[in-house]
N, C-alpha and C positions, 0 to 999 in steps of 0.2 A: 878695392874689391875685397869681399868675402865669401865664405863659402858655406852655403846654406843646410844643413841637413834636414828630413821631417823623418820619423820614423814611426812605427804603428803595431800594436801588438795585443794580441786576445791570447787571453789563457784557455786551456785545454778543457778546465771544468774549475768549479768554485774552488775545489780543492786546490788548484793550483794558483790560486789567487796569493795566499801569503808568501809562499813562494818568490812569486811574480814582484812586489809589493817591496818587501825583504831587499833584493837585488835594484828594482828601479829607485828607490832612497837613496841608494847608496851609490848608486851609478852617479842621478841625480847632483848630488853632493860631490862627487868628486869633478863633473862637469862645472860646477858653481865654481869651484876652486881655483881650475884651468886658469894660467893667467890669458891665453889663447881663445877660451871659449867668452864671446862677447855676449851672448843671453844663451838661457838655458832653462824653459819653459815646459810643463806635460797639461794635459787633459784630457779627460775621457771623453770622447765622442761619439756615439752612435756606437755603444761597446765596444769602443777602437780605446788604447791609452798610446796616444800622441806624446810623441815629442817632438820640440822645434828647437834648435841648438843654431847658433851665427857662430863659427872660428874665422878665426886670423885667415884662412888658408886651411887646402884641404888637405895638406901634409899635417896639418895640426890636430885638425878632427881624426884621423887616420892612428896618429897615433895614442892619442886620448884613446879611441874606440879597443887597440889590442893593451890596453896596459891598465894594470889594479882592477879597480871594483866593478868596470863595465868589462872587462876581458873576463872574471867570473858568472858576467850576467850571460855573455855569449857561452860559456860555455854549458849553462844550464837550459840555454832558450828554446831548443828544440825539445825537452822535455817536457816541459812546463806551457809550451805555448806555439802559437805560429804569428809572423808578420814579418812585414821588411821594412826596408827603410830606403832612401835614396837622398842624392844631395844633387847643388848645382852650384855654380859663382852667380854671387850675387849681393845685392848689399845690406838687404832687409830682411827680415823673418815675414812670409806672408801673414796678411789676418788669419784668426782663427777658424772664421768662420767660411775658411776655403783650405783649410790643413784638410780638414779630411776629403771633399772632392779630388785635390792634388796627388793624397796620398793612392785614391781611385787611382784615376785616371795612369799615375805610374805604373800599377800593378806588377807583379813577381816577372811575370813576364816581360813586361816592358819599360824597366829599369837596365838603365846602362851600364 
């Protein structure tokens, strides 16, 4: 078993695009790192920037998420942008061409 995360994010306005950009690299990258993180995939969909991350475990994802370059990303996101993210156990990354309905259908509100 694994634990799946997608998460999804629009910037505020163009301007907050390099911003945005700047920190998901770097988040990115230090996800790739992760001896924890099994794939660690983005794209932009329907001006949504997706990502799709598989960990070990969701103690794993959890703590990647508060530590180094993604715990700077969180702390600029509410600035720079809106979106969530949500995770489940599972064993696969869904296709991509259902990340963003998935990410729908969870919405802010009905995320666990």
């Amino acid at each position: 078993m694994a634990y799946v995360s997608i998460t999804g994010f629009r910037a505020k306005s163009v301007f907050h695009v390099p911003a945005f950009v700047w920190h998901a690299l770097r988040s990115m990258a230090q996800a790739q790192r992760d001896p924890s993180c099994r794939l660690a995939s983005a794209r932009l969909i329907k001006g949504v920037a997706h990502t799709v991350t598989v960990w070990d475990s969701r103690p794993a994802m959890l703590a990647f998420m508060m530590a180094g370059d993604h715990r700077n990303a969180m702390r600029a996101f509410s600035s720079i942008g809106t979106g969530y993210g949500f995770g489940y156990d599972g064993e696969d990354a869904p296709p991509w061409d259902k990340v963003h309905q998935l990410w729908l259908d969870r919405g802010p509100s009905k995320a666990a």
